[in-house]
C-alpha positions in Angstrom: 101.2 92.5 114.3 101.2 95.1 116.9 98.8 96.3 118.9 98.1 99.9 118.3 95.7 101.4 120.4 93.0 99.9 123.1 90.9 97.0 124.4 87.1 97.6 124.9 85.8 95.2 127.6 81.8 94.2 126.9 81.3 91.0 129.5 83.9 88.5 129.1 84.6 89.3 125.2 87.2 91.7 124.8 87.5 93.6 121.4 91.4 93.7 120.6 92.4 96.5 118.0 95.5 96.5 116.2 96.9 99.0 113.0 95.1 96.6 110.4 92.4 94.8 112.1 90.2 94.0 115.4 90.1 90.8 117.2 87.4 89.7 119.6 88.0 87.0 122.4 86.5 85.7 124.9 88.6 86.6 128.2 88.2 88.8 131.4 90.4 92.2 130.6 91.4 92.2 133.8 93.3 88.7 132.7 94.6 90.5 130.0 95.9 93.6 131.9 97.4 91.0 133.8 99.1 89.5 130.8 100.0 93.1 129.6 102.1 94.2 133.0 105.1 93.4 131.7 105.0 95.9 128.7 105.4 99.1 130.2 103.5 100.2 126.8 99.9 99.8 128.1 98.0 101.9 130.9 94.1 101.7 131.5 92.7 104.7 131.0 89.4 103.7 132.8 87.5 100.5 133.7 86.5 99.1 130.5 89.7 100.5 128.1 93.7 99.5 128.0 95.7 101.8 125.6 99.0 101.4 124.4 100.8 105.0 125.6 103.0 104.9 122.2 100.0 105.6 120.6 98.0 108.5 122.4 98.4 111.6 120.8 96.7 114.2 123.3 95.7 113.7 126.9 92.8 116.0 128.2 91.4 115.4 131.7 88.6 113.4 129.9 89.9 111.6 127.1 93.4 110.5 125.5 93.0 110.1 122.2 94.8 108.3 119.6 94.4 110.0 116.6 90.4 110.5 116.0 90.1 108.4 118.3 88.8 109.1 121.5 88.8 107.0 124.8 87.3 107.9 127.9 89.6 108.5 131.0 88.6 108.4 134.5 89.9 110.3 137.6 91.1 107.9 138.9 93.2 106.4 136.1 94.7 109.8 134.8 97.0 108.9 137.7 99.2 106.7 135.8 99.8 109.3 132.9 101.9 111.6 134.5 
């Protein structure tokens, strides 16, 4: 199963979405960023999102998106697209 596009922190659950389905936990996302730095793959894209790069398909100075998708990015974040 791969994980296609983002996590959405709310509290301590994070909601995990993959191509087929979404998966809730109950886990900081900052442990799971943590568990996530050895895949080059994922970049936060602001404080409450983690998005796997192989699936954004445009980038403004906003949002990356991912298809319809869209997830917010923050200033500060937008950093570690370039």
């Amino acid at each position: 199963m791969c994980i296609r596009y983002c996590f959405k922190a709310e509290g301590n659950y994070v909601d995990i979405f993959t191509t087929t389905n979404k998966f809730t936990i109950r886990k900081a996302l900052s442990n799971i960023t943590e568990q996530l730095s050895g895949y080059s793959g994922f970049v936060q894209t602001q404080r409450a999102y983690v998005v796997n790069r192989l699936h954004i398909t445009k980038k403004t100075s906003a949002q990356v998106y991912l298809g319809a998708i869209k997830i917010p990015l923050s200033r500060s974040y937008s950093k570690l697209l370039k």
